[in-house]
PAZAPA-4460 file (N, C-alpha, C; in steps of 0.05 Angstrom, whole numbers, plus 32768, in hexadecimal, padded with zeros to 4 digits):
% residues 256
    n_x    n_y    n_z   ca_x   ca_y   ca_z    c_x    c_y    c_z   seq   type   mol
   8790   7C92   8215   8793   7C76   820D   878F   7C75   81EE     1      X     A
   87A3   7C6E   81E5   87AA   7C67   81C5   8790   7C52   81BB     2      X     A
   878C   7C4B   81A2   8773   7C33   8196   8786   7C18   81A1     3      X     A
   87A2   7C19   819E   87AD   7BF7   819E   87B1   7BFD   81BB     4      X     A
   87AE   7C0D   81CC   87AD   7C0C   81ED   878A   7C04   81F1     5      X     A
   8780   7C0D   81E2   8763   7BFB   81EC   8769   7BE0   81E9     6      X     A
   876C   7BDE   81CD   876E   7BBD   81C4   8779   7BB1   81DD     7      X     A
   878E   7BB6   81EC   87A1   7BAB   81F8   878C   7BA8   8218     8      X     A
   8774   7BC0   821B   8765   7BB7   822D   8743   7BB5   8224     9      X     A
   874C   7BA5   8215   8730   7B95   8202   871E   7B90   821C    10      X     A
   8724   7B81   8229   8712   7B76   823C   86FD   7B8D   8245    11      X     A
   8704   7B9D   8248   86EA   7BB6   8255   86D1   7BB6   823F    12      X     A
   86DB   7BA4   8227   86C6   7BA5   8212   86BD   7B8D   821A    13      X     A
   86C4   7B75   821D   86B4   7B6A   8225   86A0   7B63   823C    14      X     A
   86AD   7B76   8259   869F   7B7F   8272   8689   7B8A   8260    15      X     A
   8688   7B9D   8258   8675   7BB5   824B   8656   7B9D   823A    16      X     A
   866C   7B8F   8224   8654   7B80   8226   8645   7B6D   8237    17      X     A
   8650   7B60   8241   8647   7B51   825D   8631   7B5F   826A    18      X     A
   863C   7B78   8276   862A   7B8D   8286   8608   7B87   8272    19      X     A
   8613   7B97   825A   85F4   7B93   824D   85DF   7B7F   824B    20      X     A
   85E6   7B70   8241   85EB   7B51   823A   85CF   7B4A   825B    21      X     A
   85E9   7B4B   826F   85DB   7B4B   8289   85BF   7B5B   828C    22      X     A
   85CB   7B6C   828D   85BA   7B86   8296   859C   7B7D   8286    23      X     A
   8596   7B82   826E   857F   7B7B   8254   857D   7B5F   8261    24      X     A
   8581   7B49   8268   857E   7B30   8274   8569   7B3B   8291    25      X     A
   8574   7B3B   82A5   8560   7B56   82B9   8551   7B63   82AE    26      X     A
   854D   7B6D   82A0   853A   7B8B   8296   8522   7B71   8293    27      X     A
   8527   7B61   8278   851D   7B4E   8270   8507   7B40   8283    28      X     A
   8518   7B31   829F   8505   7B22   82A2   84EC   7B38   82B4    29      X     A
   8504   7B4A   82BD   84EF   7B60   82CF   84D2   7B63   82C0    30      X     A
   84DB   7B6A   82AF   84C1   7B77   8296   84B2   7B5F   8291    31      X     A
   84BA   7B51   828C   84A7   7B30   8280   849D   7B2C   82A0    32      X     A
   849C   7B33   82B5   8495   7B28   82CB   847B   7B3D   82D2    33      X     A
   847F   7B56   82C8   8470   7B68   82CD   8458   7B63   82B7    34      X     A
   8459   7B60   829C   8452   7B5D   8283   843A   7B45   8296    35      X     A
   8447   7B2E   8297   8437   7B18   82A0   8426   7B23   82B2    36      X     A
   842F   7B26   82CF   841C   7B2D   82E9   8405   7B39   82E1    37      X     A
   840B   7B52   82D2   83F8   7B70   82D1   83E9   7B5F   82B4    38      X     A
   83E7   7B46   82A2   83DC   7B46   8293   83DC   7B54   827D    39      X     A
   83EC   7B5F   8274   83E5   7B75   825F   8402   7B74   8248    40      X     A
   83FC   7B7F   8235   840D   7B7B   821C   8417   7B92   8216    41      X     A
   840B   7BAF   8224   841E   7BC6   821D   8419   7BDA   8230    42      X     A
   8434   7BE4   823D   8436   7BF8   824D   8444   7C0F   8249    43      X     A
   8438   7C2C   8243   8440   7C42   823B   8449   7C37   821A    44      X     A
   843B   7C2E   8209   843F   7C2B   81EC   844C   7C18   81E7    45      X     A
   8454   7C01   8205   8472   7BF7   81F8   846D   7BDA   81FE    46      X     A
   846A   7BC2   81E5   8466   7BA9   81E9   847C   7BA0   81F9    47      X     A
   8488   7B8B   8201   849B   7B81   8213   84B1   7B7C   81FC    48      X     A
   84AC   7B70   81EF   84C3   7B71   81D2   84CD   7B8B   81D2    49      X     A
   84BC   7B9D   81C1   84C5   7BBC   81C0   84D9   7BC8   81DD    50      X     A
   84CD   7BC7   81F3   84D2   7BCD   820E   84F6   7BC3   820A    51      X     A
   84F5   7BA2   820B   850B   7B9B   820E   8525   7BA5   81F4    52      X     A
   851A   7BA4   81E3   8528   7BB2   81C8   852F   7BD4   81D4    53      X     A
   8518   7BE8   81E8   8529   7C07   81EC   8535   7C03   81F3    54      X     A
   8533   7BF3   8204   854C   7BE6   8224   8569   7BE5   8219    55      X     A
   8566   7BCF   8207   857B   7BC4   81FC   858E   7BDF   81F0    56      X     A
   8589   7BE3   81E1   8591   7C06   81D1   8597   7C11   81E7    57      X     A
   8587   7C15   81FA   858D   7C2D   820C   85A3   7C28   8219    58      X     A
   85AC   7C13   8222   85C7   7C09   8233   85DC   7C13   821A    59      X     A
   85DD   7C0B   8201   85EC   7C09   81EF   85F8   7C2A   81EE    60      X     A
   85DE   7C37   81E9   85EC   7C4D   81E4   85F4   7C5F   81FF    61      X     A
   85E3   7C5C   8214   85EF   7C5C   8233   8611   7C5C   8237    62      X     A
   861D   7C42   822F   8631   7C3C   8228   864B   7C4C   8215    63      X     A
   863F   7C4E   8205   8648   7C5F   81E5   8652   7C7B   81EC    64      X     A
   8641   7C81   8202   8646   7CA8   81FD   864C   7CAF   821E    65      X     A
   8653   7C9F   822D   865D   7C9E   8249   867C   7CA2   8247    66      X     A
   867A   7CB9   824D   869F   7CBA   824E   86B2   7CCA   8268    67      X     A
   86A0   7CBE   8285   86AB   7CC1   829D   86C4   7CB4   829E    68      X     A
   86CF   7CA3   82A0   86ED   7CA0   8295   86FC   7CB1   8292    69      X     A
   86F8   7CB7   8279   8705   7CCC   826D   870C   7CED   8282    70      X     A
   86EA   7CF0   8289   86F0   7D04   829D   86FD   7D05   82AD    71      X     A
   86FB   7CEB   82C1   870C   7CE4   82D7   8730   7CF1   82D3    72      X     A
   8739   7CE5   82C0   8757   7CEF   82AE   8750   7D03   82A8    73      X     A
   8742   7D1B   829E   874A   7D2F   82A0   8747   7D3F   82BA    74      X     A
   873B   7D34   82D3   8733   7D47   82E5   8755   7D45   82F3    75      X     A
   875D   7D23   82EC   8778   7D22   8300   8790   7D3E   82E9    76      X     A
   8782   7D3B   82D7   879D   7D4D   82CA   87A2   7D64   82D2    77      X     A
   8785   7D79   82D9   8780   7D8C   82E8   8794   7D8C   8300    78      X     A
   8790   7D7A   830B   878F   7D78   8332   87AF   7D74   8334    79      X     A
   87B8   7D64   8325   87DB   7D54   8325   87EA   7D69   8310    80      X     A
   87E3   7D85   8305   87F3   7D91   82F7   87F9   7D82   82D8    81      X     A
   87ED   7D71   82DA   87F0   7D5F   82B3   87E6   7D79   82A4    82      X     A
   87D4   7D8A   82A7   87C5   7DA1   8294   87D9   7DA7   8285    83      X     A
   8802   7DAF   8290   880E   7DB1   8289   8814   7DB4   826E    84      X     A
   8819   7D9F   826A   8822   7D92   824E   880B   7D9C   8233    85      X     A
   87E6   7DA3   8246   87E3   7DAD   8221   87E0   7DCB   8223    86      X     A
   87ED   7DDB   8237   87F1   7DF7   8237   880D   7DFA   822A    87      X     A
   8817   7DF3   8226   8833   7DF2   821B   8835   7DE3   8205    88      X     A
   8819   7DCD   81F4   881B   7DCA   81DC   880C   7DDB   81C9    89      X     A
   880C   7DD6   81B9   87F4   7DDC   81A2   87DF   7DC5   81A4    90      X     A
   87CE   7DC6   81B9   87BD   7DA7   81B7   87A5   7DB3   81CA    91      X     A
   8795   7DAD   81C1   8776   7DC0   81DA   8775   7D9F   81E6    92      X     A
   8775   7DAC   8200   8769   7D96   821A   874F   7D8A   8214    93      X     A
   873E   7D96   820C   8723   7D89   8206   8721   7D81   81F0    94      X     A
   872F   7D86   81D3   872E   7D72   81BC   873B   7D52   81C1    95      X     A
   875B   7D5F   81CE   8766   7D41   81D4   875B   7D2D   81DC    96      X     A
   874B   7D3B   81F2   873E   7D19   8206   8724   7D17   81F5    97      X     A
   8715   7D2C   81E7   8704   7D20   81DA   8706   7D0F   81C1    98      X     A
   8722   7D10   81B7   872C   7CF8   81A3   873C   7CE0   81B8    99      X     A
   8740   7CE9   81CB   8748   7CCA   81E6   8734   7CC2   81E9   100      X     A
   8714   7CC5   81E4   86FA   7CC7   81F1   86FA   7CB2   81E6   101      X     A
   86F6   7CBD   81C3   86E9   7CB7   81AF   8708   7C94   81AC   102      X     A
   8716   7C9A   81B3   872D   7C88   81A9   8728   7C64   81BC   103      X     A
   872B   7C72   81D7   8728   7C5F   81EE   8709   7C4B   81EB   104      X     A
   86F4   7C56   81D8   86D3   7C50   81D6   86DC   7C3C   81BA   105      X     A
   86ED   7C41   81A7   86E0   7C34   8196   86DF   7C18   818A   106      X     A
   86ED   7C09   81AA   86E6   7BEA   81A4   86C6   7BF2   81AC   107      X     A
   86BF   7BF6   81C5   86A8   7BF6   81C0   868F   7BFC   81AC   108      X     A
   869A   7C15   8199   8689   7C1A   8186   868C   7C04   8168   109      X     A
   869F   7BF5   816A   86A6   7BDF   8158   8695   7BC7   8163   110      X     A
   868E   7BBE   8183   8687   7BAB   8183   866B   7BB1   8185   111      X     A
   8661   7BC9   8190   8646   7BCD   818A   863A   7BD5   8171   112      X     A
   864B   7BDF   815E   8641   7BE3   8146   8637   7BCA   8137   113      X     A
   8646   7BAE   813F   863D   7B96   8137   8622   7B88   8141   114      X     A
   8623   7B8D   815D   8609   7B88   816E   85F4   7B91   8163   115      X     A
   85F9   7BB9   8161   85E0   7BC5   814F   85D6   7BBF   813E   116      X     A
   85EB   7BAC   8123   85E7   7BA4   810E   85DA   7B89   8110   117      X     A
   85D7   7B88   8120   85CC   7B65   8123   85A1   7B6B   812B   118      X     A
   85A0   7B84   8136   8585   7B8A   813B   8576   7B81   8125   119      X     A
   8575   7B8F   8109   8559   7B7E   80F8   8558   7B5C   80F7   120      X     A
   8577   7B51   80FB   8567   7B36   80FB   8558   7B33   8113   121      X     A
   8568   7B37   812F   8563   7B27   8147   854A   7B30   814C   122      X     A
   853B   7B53   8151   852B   7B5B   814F   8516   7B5E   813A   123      X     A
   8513   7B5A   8126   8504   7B63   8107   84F7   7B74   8113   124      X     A
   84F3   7B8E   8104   84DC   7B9D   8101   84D8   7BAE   8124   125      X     A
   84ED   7BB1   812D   84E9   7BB3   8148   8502   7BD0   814C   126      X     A
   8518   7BD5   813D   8526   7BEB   8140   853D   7BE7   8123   127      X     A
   853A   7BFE   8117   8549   7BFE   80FA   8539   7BEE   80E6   128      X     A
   851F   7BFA   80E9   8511   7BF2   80CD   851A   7BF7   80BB   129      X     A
   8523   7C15   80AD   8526   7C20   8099   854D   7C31   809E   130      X     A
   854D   7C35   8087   8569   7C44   8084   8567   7C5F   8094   131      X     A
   854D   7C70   808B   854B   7C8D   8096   854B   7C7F   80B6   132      X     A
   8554   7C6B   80CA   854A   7C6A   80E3   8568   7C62   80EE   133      X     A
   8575   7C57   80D5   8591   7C56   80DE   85A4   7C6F   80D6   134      X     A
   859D   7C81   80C2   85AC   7C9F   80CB   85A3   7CA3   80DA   135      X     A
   8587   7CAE   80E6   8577   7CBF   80FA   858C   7CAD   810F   136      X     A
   8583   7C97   8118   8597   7C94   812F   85B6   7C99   8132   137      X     A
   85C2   7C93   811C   85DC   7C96   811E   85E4   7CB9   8128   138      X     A
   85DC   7CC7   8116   85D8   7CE6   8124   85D9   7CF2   813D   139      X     A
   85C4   7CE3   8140   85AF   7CE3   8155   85CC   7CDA   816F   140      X     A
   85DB   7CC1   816C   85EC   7CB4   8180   8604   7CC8   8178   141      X     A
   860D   7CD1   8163   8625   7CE9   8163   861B   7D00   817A   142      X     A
   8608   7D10   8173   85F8   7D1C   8181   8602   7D1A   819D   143      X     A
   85F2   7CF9   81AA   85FA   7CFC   81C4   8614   7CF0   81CE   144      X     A
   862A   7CEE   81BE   8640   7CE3   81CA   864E   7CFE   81CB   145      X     A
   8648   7D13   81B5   8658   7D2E   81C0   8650   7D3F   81D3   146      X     A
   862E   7D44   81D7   8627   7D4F   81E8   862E   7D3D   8201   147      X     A
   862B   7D29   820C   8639   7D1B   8222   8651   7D21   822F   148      X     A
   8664   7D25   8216   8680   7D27   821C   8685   7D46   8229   149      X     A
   8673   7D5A   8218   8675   7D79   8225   8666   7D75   8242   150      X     A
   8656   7D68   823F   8647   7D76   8264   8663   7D5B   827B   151      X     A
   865F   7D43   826E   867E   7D43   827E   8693   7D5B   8289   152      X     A
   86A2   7D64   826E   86B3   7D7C   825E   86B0   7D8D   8281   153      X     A
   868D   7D96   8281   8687   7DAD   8292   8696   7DA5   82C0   154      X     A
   868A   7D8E   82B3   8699   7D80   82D9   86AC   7D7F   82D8   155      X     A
   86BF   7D76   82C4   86E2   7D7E   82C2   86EF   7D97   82C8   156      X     A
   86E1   7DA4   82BF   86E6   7DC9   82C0   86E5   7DD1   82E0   157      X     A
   86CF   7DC2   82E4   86C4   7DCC   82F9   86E2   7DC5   830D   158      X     A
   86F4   7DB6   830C   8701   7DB2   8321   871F   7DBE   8321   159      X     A
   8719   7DD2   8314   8726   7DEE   8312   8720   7DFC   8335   160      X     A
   870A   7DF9   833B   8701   7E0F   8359   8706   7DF5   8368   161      X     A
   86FC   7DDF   8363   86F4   7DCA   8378   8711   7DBD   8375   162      X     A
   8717   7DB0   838C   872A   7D9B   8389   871E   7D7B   8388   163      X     A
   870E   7D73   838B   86FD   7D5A   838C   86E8   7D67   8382   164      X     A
   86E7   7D5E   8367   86CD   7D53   834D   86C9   7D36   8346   165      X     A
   86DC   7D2C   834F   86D5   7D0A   8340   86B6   7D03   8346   166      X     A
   86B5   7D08   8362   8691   7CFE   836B   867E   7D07   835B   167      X     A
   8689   7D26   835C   8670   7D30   833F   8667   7D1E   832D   168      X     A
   8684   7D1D   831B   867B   7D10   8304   8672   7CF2   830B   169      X     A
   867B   7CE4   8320   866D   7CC6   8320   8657   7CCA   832A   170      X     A
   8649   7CE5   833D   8636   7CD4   8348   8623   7CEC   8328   171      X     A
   862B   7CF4   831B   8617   7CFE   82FF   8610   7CE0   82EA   172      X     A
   862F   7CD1   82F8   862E   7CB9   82DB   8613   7CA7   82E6   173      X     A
   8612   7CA6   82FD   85FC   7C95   82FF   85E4   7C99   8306   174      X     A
   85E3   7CB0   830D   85CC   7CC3   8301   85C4   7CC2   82E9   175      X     A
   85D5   7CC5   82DC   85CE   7CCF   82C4   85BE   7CB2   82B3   176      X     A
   85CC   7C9C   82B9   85C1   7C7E   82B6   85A5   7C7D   82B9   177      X     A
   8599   7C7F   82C9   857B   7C8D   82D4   8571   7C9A   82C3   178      X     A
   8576   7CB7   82C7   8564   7CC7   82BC   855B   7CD1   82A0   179      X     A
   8578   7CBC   828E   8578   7CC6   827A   856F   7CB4   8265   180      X     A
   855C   7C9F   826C   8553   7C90   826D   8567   7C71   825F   181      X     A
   8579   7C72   826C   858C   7C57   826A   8579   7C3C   8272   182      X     A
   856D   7C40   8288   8569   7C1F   8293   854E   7C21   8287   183      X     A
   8535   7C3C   828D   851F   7C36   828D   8517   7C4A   8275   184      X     A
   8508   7C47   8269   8504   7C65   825D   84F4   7C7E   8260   185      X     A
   84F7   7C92   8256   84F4   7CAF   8260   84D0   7CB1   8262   186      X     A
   84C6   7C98   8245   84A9   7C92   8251   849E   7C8E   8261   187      X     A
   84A6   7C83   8274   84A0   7C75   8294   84A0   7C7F   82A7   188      X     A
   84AD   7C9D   829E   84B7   7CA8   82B2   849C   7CC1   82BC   189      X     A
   8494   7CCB   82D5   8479   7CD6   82DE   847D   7CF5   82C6   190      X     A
   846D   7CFC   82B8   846A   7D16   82B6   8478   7D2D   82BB   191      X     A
   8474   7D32   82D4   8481   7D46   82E0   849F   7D49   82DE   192      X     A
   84B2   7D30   82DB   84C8   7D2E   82D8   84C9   7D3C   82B9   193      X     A
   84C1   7D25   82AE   84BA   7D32   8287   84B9   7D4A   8287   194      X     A
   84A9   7D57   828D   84A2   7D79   828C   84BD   7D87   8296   195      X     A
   84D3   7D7C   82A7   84ED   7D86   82AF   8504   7D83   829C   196      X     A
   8506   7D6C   8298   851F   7D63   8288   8517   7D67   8266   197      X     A
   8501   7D6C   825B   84FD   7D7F   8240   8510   7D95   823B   198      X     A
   8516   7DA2   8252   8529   7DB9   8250   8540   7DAF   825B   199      X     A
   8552   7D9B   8259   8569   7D95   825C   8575   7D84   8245   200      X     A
   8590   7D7F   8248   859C   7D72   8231   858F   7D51   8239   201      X     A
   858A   7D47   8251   8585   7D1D   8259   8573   7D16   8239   202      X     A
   8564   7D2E   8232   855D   7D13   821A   8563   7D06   81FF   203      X     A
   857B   7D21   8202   8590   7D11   81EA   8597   7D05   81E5   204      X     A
   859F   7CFD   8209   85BD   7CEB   8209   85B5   7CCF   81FF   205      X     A
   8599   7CC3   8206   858E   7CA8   8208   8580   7CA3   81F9   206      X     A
   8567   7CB1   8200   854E   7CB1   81F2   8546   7CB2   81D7   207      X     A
   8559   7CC8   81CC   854D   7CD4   81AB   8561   7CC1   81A2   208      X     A
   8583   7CBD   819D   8577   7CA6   8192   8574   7C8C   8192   209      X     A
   856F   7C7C   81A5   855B   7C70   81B0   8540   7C6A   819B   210      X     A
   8536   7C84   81A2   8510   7C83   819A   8511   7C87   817F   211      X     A
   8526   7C94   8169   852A   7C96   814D   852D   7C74   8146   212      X     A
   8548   7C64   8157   8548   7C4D   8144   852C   7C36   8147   213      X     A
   851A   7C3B   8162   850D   7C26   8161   84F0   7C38   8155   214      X     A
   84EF   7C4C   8144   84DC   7C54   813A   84C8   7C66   814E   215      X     A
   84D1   7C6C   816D   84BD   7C6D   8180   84BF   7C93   8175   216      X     A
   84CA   7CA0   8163   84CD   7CB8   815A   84C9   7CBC   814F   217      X     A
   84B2   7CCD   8141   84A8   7CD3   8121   84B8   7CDB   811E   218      X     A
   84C7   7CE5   80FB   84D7   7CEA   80ED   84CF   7D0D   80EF   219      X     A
   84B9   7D10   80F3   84AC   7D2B   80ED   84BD   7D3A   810B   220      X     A
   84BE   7D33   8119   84C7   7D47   8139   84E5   7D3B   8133   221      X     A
   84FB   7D31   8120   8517   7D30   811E   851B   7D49   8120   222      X     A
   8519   7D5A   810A   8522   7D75   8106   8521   7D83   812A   223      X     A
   850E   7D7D   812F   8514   7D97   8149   8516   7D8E   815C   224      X     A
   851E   7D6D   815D   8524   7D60   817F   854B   7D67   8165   225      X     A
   8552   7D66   8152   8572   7D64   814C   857E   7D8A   814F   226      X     A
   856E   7D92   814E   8572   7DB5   814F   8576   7DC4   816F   227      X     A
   8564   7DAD   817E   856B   7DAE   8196   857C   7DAD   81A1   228      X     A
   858B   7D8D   8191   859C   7D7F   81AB   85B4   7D91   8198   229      X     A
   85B7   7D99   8180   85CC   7DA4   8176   85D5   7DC2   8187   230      X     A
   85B3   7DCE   8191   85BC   7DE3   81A7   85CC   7DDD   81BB   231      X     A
   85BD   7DC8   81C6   85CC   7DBD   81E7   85E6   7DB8   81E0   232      X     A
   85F3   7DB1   81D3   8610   7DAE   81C6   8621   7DB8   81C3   233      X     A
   8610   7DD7   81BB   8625   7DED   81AE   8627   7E06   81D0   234      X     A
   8606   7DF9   81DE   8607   7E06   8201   861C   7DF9   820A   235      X     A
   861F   7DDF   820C   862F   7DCE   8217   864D   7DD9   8220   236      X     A
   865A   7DDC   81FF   8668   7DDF   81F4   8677   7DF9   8200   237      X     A
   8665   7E11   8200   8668   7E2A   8205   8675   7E2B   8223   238      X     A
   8666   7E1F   8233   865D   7E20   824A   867C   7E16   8255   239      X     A
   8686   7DF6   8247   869C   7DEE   824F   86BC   7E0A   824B   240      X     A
   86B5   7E0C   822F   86C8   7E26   822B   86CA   7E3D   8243   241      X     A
   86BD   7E43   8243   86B9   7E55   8259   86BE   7E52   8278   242      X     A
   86B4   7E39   827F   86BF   7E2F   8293   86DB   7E26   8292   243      X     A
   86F7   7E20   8280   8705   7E12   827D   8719   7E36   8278   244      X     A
   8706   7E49   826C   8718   7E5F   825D   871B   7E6A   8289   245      X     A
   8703   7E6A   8293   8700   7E78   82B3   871D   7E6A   82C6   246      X     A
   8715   7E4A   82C5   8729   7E41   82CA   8748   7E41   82CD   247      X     A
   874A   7E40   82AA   8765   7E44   82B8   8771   7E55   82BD   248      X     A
   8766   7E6F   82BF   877A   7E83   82CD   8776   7E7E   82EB   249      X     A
   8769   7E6B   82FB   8772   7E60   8311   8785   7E50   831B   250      X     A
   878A   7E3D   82FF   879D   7E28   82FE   87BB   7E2E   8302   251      X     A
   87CC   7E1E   8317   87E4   7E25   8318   87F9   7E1D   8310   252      X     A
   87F5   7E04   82FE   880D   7DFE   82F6   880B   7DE2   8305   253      X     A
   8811   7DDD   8323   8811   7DC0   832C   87F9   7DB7   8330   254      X     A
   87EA   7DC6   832E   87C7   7DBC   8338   87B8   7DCF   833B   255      X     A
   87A1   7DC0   833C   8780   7DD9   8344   8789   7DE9   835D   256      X     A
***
């Protein structure tokens, strides 16, 4: 899908915001209901303002670096023989759709870049204090919109052996909503989970940056939460190649 083929289905930008919009409306009264009952003004570090401000971000960028869609179309290209067409161009399968990725997203990144821009008034002092918090985040959201797109990348591949992957990747998408701390955050979450997912890519995708723009990240642990996720990236990355190089000498021409 071309940029004036989005335009032409604008409306998914405005579902998209709706969804949020909604969603942070819920989060909202949930939390102000809990906030009230239990008496108290902060839970796991996080006033109900603050709370509702990760929330908010976290849908946003939830949003931003989700690119099941996209997968979906390439798994059918696999399956229906489309692969075709970029074995016989000069065009790599995984750059293309990651500029269709990047192409089909960027009403959204136009209309949320305005929303983001609106945080120091609506919020003050609550996320994008300072300039160093709007690189650190911006990074930080490059970061996880590419690593996203490779561990997608990896369930695409995958349906080289399998003939039905689509479930994979949807039931990861909303998994991944969960765990990666989209609705709730990764603070909330028991310990034991934490001690697991340290060694996986989930806290890229949301969290870091997330916790860079509302300050919940010293500046001092950037360097080696960004050296990290630049690993997971370049694993990511590897991992898809390899699976995609295994592949297609399975591939026949009309399908998996």
């Amino acid at each position: 899908m071309t940029w004036i083929q989005a335009l032409e289905y604008r409306a998914n930008v405005y579902v998209g915001l709706f969804s949020i919009f909604s969603g942070i409306l819920i989060e909202f009264l949930i939390w102000k209901q809990i906030f009230t009952i239990r008496e108290i003004k902060l839970i796991r570090g996080f006033t109900l303002d603050e709370l509702v401000v990760f929330i908010f971000l976290s849908m946003i960028v939830g949003q931003l670096k989700s690119s099941w869609t996209t997968s979906l179309e390439m798994i059918d290209a696999i399956r229906t023989g489309g692969l075709n067409k970029y074995l016989i161009r000069p065009v790599s399968f995984y750059t293309y759709h990651l500029m269709m990725f990047l192409g089909q997203n960027s009403l959204f990144y136009i209309a949320y870049s305005i929303l983001i821009l609106s945080f120091p008034v609506i919020f003050p002092g609550l996320a994008f204090i300072d300039t160093l918090q709007v690189l650190g985040f911006l990074g930080a959201l490059v970061l996880s919109i590419y690593l996203s797109y490779n561990m997608y990348y990896m369930m695409v591949c995958v349906s080289f052996w399998f003939h039905e992957v689509r479930a994979l990747v949807i039931g990861y998408n909303i998994a991944n909503i969960i765990l990666s701390g989209q609705i709730i955050p990764l603070r909330f979450f028991p310990d034991f989970y934490l001690d697991i997912i340290v060694y996986t890519p989930l806290p890229f995708l949301v969290d870091l940056p997330v916790s860079i723009a509302t300050g919940h990240l010293s500046p001092k642990l950037w360097l080696g939460k960004f050296t990290l996720g630049i690993f997971w990236c370049i694993f990511t990355w590897l991992m898809g190649k390899i699976l995609y190089n295994s592949g297609i000498k399975e591939y026949g021409g009309y399908g998996a």
